[in-house]
C-alpha positions in Angstrom: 177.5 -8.3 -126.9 177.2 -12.1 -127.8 173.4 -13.5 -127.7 173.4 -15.2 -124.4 175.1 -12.8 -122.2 173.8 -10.0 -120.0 176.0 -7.1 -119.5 176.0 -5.4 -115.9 178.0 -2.6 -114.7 178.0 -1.1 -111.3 179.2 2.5 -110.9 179.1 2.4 -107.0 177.2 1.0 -104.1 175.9 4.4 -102.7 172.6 5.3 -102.0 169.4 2.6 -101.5 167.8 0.6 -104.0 170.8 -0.3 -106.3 170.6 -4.1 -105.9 166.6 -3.8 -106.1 167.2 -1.8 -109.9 170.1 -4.7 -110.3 167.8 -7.5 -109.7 164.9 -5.4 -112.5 167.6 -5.6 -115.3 168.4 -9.2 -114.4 164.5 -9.8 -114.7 164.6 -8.1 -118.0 167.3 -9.1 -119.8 167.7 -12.7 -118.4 166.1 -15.4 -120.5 166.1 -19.2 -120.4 168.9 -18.4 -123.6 171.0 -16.8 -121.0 174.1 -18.4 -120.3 176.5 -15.4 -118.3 175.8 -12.5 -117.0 179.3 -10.0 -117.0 179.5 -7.9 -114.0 181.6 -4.9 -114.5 182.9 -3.5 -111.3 185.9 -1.8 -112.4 186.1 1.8 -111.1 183.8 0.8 -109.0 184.9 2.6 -105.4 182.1 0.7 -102.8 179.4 2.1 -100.9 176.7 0.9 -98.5 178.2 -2.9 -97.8 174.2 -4.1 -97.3 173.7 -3.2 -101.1 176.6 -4.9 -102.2 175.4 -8.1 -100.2 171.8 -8.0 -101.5 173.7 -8.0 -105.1 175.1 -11.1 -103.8 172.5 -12.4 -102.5 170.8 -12.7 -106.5 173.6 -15.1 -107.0 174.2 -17.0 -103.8 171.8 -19.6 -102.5 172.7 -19.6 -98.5 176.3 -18.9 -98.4 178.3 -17.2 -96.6 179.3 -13.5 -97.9 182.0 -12.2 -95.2 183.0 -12.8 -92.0 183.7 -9.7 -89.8 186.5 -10.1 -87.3 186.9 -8.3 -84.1 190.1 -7.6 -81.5 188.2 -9.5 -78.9 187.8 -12.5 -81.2 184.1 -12.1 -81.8 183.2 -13.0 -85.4 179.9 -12.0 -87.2 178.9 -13.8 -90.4 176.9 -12.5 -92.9 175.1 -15.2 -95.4 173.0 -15.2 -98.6 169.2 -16.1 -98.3 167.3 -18.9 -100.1 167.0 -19.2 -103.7 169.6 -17.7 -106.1 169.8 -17.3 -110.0 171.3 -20.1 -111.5 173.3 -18.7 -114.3 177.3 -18.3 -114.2 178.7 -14.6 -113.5 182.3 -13.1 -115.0 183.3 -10.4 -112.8 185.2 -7.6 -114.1 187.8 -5.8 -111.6 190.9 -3.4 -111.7 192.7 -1.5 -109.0 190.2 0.9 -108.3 187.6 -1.9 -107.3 187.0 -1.3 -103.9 185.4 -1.5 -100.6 181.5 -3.3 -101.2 182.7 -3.9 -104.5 185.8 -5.8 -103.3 183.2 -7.5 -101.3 180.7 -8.8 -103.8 183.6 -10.0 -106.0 185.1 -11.7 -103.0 182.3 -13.2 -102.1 180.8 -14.6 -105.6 184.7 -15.9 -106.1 185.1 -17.6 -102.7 181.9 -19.1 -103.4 182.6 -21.0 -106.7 180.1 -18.6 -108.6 182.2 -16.1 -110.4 185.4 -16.2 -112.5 187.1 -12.2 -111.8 188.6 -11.1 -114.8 191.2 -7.9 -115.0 193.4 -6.6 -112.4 194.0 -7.2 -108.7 191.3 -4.8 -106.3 192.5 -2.0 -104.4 192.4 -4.2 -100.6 190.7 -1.2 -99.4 187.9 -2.8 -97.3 186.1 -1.2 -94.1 190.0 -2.9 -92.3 191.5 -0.1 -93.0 191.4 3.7 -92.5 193.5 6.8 -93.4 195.3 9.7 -91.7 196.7 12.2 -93.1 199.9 13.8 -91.7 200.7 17.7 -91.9 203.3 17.4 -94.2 200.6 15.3 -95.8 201.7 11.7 -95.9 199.2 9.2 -95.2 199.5 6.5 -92.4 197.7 3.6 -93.0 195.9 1.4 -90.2 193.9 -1.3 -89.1 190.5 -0.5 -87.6 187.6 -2.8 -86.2 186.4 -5.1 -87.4 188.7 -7.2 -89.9 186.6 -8.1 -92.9 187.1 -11.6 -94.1 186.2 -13.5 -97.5 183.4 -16.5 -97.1 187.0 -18.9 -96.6 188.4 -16.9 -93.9 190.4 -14.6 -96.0 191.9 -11.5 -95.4 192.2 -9.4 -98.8 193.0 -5.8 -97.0 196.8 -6.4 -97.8 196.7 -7.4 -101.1 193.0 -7.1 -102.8 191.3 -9.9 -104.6 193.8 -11.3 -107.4 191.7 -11.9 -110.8 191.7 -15.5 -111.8 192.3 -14.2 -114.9 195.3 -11.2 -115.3 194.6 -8.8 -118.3 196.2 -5.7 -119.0 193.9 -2.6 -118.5 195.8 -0.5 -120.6 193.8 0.2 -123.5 194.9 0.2 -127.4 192.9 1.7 -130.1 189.9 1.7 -127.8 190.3 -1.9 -127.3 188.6 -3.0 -124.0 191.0 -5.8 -123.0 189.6 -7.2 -120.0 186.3 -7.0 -121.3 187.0 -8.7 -124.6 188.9 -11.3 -122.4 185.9 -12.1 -120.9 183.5 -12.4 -123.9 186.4 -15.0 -125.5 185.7 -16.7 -121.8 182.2 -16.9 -122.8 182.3 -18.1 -125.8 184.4 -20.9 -125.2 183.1 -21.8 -121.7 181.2 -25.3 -122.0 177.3 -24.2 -121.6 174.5 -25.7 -119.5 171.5 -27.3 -120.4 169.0 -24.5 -118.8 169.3 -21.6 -116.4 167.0 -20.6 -113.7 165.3 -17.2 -114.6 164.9 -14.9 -111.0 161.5 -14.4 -109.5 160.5 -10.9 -109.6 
């Protein structure tokens, strides 16, 4: 990996305390030399949504994360706290990004803090649930509540498109999207200083 960049990857939101061990590696690795930090979420399927947000929340100085929808109009909104580590994020995503994972990439996008690199996410966000039939066809369909992006977005139809496509197929055990992103870096105009996190 190029000085300067930290690389993340997420396996899955399940389970307590993954944005806390998140936020230790940050405060390892990230120096005032730091210019990107990847975040690899490919594969990733979701989890606990409140761990996903509190990986948001590293990144996102009071914004807003999601809005959940409901049939009789009420809306909840769910938003960042105070204080966030300044330092530009590339998100990495395929289809298999999912759920919370959809969620934290949605909501660092929406927010002007990420660029998502790879393939569109699966759309599968807590919107939707599954039945299966006894010939064992699935029916897809809408439950409560409607989970919408920081803009008022609904991705559960057609996931989070990457602002930059790249093929996932992989030649020679070439990591595309990854690669892709590291050319981002290193061509990316860089900032003066970044903001380390406070432990």
């Amino acid at each position: 990996m190029d000085p300067g960049v930290v690389y993340l990857r997420i396996p899955l939101f399940e389970g307590s305390g993954i944005a806390d061990r998140v936020n230790e590696l940050i405060c390892k690795h990230v120096t005032d030399a730091t210019s990107d930090i990847i975040l690899d979420l490919r594969d990733n399927p979701g989890g606990r949504a409140e761990e996903a947000n509190a990986v948001a929340d590293i990144f996102l100085d009071e914004k807003y994360l999601q809005i959940f929808e409901f049939r009789n109009g009420r809306c909840i909104a769910f938003k960042s706290k105070p204080g966030a580590l300044d330092i530009w994020v590339i998100v990495l995503t395929n289809r298999n990004t999912a759920s919370g994972a959809e969620m934290l990439a949605i909501a660092l996008r929406d927010n002007h803090r990420a660029t998502v690199i790879g393939q569109p996410t699966a759309g599968y966000l807590f919107g939707k649930d599954f039945a299966k039939l006894s010939d064992g066809r699935m029916i897809v369909f809408r439950s409560e509540p409607t989970i919408l992006s920081p803009t008022g977005k609904d991705y559960s139809a057609t996931g989070l498109s990457p602002d930059i496509l790249v093929d996932e197929s992989k030649c020679s055990g070439e990591d595309k999207i990854l690669g892709r992103a590291i050319q981002l870096v290193r061509t990316r105009p860089r900032k003066d200083s970044s903001q380390k996190p406070v432990p």
